[in-house]
LOBAKE-470990 format. One record per residue: residue in one letter; x, y, z of N, C-alpha, C in turn. Coordinates in Angstrom, 2 decimals, m for minus. Example, Ala and Ser with C-alpha at 12.3 -4.5 7.8 and 13.67 -1.06 7.14 Angstrom:
# residues 2
@residuo A | nxx 13.19 | nyy m5.69 | nzz 7.80 | caxx 12.30 | cayy m4.50 | cazz 7.80 | cxx 13.20 | cyy m3.30 | czz 7.80
@residuo S | nxx 12.85 | nyy m2.25 | nzz 7.08 | caxx 13.67 | cayy m1.06 | cazz 7.14 | cxx 12.90 | cyy 0.03 | czz 7.87
***
This chain:
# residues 111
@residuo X | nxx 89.82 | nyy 51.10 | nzz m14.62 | caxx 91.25 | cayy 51.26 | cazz m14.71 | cxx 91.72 | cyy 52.26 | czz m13.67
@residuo X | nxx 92.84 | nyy 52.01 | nzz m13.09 | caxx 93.48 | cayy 52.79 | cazz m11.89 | cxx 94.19 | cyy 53.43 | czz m12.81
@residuo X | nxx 94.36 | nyy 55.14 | nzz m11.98 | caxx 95.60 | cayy 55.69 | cazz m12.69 | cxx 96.29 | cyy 56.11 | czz m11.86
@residuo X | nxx 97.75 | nyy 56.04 | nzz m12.01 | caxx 98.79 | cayy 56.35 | cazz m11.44 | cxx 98.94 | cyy 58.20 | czz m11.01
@residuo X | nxx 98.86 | nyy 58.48 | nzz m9.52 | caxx 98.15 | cayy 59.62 | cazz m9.27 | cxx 99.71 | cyy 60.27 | czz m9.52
@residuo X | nxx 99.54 | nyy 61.33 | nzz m9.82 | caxx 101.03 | cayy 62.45 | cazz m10.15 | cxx 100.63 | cyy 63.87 | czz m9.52
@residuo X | nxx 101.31 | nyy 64.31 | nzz m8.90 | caxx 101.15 | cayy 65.47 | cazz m8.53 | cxx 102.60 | cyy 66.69 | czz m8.94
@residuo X | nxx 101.69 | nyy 68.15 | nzz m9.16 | caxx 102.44 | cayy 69.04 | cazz m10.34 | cxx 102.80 | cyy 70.20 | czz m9.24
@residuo X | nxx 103.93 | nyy 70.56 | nzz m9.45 | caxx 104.43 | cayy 71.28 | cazz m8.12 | cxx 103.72 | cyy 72.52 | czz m7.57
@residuo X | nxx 103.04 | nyy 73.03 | nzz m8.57 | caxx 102.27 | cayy 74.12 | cazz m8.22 | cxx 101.08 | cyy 73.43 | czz m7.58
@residuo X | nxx 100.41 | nyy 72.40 | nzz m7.72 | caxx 99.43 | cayy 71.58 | cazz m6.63 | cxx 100.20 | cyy 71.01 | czz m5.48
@residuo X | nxx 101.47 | nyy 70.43 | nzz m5.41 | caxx 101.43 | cayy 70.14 | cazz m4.46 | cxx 101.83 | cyy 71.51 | czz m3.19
@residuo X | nxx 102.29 | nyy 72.61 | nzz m3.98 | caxx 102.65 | cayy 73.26 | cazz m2.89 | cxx 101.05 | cyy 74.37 | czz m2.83
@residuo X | nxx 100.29 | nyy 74.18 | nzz m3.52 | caxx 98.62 | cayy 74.61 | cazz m2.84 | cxx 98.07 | cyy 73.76 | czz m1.84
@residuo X | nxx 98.69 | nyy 72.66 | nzz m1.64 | caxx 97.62 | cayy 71.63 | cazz m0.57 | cxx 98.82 | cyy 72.08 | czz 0.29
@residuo X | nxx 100.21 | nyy 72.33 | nzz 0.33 | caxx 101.03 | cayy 72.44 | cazz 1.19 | cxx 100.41 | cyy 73.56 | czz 2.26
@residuo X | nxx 100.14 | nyy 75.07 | nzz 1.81 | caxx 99.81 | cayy 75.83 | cazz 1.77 | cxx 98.23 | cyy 75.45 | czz 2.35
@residuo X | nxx 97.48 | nyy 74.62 | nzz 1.96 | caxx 95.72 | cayy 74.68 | cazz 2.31 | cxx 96.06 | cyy 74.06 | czz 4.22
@residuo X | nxx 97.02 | nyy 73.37 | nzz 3.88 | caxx 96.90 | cayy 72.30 | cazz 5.16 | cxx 97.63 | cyy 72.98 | czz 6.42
@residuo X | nxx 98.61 | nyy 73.50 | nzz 6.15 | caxx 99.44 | cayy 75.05 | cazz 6.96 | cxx 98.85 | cyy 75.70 | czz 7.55
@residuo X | nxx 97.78 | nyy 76.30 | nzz 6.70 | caxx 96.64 | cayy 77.34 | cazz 7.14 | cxx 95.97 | cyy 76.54 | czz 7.98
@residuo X | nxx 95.34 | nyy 75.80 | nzz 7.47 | caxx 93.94 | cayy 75.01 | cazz 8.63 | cxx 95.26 | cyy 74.64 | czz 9.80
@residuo X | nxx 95.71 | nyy 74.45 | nzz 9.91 | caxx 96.93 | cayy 73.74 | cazz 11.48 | cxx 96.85 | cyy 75.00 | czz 12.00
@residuo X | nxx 97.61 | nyy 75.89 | nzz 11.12 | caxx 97.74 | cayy 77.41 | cazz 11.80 | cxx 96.42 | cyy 77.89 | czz 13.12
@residuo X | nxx 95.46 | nyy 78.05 | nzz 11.75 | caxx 93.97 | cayy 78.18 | cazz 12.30 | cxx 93.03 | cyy 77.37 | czz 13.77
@residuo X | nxx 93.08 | nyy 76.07 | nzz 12.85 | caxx 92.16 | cayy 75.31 | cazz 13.94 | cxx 92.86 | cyy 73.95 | czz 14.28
@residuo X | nxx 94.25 | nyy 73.83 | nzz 14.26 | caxx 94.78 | cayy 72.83 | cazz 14.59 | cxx 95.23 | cyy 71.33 | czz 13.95
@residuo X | nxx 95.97 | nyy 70.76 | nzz 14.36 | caxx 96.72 | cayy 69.61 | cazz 13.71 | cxx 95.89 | cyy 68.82 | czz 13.24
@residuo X | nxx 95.05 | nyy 68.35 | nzz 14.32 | caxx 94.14 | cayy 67.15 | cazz 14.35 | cxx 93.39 | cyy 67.79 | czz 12.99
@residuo X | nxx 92.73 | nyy 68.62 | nzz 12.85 | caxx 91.72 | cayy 69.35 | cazz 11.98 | cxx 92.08 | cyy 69.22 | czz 10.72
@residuo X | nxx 93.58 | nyy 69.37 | nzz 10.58 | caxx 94.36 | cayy 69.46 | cazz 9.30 | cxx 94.69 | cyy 68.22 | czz 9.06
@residuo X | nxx 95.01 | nyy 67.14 | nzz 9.90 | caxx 95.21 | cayy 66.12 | cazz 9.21 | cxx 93.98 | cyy 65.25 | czz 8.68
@residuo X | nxx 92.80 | nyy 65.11 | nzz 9.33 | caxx 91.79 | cayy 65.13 | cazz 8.79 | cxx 91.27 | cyy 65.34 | czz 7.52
@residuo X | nxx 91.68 | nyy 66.86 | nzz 7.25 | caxx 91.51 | cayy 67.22 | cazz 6.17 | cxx 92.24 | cyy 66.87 | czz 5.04
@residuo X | nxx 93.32 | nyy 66.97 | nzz 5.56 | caxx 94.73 | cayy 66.16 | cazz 4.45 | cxx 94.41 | cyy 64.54 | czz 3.79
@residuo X | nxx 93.81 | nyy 63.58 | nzz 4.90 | caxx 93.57 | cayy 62.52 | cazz 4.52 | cxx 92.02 | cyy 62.51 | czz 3.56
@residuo X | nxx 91.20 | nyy 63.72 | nzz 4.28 | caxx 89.82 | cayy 63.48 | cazz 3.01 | cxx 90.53 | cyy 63.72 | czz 1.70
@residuo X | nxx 91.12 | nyy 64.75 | nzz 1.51 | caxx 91.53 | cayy 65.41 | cazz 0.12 | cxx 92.33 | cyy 63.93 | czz m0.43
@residuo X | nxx 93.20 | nyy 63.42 | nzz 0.29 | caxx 94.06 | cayy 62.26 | cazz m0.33 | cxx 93.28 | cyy 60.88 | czz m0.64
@residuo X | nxx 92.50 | nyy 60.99 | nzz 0.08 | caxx 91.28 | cayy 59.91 | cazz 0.02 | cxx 90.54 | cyy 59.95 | czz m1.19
@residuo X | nxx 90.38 | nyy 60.98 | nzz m1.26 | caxx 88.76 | cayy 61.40 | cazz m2.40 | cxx 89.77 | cyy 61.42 | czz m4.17
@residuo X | nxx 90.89 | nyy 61.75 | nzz m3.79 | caxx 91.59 | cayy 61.88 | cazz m4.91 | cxx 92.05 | cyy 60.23 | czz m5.47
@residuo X | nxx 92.49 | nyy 59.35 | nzz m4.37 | caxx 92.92 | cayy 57.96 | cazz m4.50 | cxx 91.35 | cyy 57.23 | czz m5.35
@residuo X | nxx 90.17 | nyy 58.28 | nzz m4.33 | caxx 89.23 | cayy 56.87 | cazz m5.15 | cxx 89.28 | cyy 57.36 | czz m6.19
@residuo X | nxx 88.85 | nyy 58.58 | nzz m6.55 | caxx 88.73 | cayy 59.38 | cazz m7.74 | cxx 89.34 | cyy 58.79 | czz m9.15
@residuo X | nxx 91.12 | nyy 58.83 | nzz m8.93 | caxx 92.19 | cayy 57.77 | cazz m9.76 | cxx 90.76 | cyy 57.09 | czz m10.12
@residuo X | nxx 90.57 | nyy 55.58 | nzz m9.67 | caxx 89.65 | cayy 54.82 | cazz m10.36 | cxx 89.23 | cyy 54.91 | czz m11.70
@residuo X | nxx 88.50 | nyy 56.03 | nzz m11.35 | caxx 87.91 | cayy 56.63 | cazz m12.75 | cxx 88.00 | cyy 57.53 | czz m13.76
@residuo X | nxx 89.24 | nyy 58.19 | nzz m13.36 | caxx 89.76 | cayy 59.78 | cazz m13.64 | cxx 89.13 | cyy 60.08 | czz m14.99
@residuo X | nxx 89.50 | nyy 59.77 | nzz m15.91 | caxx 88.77 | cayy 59.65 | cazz m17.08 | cxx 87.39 | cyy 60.59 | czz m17.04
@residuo X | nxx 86.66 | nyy 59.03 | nzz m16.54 | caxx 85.23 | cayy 59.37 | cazz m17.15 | cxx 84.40 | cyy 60.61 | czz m16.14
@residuo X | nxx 85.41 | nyy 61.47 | nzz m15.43 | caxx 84.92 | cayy 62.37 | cazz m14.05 | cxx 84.60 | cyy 63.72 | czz m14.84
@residuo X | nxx 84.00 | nyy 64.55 | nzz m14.29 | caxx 83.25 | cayy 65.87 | cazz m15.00 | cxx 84.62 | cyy 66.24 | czz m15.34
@residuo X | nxx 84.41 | nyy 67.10 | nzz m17.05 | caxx 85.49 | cayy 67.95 | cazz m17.19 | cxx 84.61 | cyy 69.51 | czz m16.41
@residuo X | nxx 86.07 | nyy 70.37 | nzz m16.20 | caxx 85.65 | cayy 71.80 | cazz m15.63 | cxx 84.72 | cyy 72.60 | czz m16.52
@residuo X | nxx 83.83 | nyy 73.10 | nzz m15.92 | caxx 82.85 | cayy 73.93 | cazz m17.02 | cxx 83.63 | cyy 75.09 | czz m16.85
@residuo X | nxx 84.03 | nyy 75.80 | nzz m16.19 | caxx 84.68 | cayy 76.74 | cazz m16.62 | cxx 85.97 | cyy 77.44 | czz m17.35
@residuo X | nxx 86.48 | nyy 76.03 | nzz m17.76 | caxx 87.41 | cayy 75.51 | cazz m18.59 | cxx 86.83 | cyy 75.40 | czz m19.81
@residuo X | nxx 85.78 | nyy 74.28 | nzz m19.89 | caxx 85.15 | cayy 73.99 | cazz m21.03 | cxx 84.53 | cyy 74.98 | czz m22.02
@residuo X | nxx 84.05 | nyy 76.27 | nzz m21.07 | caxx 83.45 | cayy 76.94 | cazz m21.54 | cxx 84.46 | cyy 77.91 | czz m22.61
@residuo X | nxx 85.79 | nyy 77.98 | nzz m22.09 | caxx 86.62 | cayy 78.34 | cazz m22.95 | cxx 87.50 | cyy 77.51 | czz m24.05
@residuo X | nxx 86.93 | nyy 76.46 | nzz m23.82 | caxx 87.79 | cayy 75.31 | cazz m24.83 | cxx 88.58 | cyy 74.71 | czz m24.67
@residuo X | nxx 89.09 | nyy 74.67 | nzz m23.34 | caxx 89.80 | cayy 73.47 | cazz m22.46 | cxx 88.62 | cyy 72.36 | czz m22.26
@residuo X | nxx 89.17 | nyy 71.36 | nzz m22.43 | caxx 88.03 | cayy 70.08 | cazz m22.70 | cxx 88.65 | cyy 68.76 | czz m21.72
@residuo X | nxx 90.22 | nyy 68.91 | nzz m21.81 | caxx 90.64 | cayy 68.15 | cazz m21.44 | cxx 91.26 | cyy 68.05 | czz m19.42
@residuo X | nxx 90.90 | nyy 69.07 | nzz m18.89 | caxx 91.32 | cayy 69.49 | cazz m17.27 | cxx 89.39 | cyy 68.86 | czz m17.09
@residuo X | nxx 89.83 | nyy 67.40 | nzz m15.64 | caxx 88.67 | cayy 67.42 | cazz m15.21 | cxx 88.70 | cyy 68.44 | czz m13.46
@residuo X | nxx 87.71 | nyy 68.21 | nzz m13.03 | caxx 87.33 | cayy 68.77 | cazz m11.62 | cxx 86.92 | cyy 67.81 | czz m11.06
@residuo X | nxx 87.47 | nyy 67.61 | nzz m9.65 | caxx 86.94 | cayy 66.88 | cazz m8.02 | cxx 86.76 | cyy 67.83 | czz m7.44
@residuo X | nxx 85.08 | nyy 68.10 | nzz m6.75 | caxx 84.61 | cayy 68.70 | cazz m5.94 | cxx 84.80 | cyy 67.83 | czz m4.72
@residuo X | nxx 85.95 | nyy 69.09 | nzz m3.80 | caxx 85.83 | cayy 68.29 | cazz m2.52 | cxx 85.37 | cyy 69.51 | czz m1.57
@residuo X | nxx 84.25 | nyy 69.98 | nzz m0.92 | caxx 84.02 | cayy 70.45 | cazz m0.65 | cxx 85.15 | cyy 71.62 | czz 1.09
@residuo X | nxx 85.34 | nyy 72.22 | nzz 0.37 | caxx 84.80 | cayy 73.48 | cazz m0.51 | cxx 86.13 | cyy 73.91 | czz m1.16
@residuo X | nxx 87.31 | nyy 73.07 | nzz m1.44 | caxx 88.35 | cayy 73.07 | cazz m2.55 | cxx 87.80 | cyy 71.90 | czz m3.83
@residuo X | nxx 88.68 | nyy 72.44 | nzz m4.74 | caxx 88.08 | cayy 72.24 | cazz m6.02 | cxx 89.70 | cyy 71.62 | czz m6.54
@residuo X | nxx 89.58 | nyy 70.47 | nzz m6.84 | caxx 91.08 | cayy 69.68 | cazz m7.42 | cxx 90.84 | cyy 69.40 | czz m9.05
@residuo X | nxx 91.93 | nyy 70.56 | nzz m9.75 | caxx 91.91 | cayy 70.06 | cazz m11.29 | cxx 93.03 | cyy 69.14 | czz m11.75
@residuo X | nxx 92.48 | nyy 68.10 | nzz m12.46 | caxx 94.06 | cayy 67.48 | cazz m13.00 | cxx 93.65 | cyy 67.28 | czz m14.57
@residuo X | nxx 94.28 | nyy 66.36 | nzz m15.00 | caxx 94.08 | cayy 66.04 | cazz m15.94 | cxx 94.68 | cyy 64.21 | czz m16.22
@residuo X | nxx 94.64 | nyy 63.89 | nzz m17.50 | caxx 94.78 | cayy 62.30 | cazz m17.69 | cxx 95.22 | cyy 62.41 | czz m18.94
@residuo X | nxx 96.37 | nyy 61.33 | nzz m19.17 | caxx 96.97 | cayy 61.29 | cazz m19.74 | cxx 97.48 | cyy 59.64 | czz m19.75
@residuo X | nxx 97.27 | nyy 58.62 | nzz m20.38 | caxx 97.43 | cayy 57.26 | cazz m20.47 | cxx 97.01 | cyy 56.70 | czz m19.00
@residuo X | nxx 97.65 | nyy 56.48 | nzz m18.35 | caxx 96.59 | cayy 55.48 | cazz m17.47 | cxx 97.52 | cyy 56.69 | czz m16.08
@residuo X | nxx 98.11 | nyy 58.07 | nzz m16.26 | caxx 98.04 | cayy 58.79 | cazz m15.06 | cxx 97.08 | cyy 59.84 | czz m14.93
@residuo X | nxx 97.35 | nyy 60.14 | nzz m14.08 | caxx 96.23 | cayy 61.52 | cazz m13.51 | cxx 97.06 | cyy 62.56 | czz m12.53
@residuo X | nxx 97.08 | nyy 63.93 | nzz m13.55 | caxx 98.17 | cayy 64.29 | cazz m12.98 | cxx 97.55 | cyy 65.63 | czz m12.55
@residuo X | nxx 97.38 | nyy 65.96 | nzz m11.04 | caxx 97.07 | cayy 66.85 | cazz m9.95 | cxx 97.69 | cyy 68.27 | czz m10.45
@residuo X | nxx 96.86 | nyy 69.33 | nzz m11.23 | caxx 97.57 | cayy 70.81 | cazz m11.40 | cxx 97.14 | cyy 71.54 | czz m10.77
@residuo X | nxx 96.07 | nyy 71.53 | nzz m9.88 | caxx 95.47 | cayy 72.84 | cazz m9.32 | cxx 94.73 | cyy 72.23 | czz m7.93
@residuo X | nxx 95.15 | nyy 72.78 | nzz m7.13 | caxx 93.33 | cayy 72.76 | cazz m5.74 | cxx 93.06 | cyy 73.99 | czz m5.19
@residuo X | nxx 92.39 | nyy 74.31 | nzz m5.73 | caxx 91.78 | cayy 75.92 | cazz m5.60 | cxx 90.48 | cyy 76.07 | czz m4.54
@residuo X | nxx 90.84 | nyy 76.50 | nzz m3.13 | caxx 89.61 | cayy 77.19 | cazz m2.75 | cxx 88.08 | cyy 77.96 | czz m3.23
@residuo X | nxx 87.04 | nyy 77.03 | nzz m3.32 | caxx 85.90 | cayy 77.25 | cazz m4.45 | cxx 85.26 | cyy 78.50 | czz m3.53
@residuo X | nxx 85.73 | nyy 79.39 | nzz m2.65 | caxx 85.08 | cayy 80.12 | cazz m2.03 | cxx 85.31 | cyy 81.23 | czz m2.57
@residuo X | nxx 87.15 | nyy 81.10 | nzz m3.36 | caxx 87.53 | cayy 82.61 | cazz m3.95 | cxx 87.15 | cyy 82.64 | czz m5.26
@residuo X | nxx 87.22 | nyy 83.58 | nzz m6.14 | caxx 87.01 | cayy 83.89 | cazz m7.45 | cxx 87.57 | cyy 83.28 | czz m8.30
@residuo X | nxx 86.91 | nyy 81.97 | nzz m8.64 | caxx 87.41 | cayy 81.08 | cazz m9.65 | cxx 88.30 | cyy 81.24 | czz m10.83
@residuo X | nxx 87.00 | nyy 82.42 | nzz m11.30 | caxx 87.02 | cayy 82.76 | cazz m12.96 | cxx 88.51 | cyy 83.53 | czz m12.83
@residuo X | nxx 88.73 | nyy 84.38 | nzz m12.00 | caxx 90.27 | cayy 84.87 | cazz m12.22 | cxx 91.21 | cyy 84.31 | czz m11.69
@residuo X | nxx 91.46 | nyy 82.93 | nzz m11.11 | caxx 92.57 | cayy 82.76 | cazz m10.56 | cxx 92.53 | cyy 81.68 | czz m11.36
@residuo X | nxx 91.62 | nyy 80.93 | nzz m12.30 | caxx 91.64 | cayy 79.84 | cazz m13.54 | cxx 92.58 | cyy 80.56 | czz m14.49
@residuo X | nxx 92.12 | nyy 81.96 | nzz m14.89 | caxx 92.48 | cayy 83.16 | cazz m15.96 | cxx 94.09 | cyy 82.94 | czz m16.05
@residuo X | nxx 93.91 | nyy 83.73 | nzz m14.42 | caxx 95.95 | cayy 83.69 | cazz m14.67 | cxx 96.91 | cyy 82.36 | czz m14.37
@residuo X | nxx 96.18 | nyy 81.46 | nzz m14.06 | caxx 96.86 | cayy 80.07 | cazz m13.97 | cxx 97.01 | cyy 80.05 | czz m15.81
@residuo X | nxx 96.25 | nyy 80.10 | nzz m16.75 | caxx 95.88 | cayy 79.60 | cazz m17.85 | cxx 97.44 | cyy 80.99 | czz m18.33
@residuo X | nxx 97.15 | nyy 81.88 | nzz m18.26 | caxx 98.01 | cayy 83.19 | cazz m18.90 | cxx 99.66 | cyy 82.70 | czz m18.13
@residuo X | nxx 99.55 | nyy 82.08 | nzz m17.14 | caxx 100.85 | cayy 81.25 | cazz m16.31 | cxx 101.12 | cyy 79.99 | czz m17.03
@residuo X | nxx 100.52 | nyy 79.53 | nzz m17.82 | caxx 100.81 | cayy 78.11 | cazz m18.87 | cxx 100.76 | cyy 77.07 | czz m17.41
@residuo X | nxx 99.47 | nyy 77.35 | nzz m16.42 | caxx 100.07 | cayy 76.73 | cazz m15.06 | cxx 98.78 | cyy 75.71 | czz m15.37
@residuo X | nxx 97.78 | nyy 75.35 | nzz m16.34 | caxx 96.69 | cayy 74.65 | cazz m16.54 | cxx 96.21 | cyy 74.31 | czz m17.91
@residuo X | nxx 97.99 | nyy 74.21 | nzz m18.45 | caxx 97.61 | cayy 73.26 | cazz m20.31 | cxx 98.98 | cyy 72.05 | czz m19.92
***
C-alpha cells in the first residue's frame, strides 16, 4: 500500500534549512543531489511506511507509534496514520539525538 506522503511544517522547514546549508557550504549541484536522495528514499519508503522500524529512542520511552528512515547521516521521523505518512522531524544523526528528540517531545513537536 502507498501512502500519501504529508509533510509537517517543522520538517519541512528542517530540510529547508539542511539543503541551505549544504548550497551555502559545498554548492547547488551538491544540494540538489542531496534534496533528491532525501525525496527519493522518502517516496520509496511511502510504500511501506507502516511496516518500517519504529524509533528506538522513542520506543524506549513509549512512543511506539513515530517510525525512523535512516538516510545517512539525517534521520527522517514521521509517522502513519490511514494510508498517509506524515514527515515530523529530519534530524542530523551526527548531533545529540537524545536531547533534541527530548525537547521536540516537551514542544508537543513529535505526538
Amino acid at each position: 500500500m502507498k501512502y500519501e506522503i504529508i509533510w509537517s511544517k517543522d520538517a519541512g522547514d528542517e530540510l529547508a534549512e539542511i539543503i541551505s546549508y549544504i548550497k551555502y557550504n559545498t554548492g547547488k549541484i551538491t544540494a540538489e543531489k542531496i534534496y533528491l536522495k532525501i525525496m527519493n528514499e522518502i517516496k520509496r519508503a511511502s510504500e511501506n511506511a507502516a511496516g518500517r522500524r519504529i524509533a528506538p529512542l522513542l520506543k524506549k520511552i513509549g512512543i511506539n507509534y513515530i517510525h525512523q528512515l535512516n538516510i545517512n547521516p539525517w534521520i527522517i521521523y514521521y509517522k502513519t496514520e490511514k494510508n498517509k505518512m506524515e514527515i515530523i522531524s529530519i534530524i542530523d544523526g551526527r548531533r545529540n539525538l537524545e536531547e533534541i528528540l527530548y525537547k521536540k517531545i516537551l514542544d508537543r513537536k513529535m505526538t
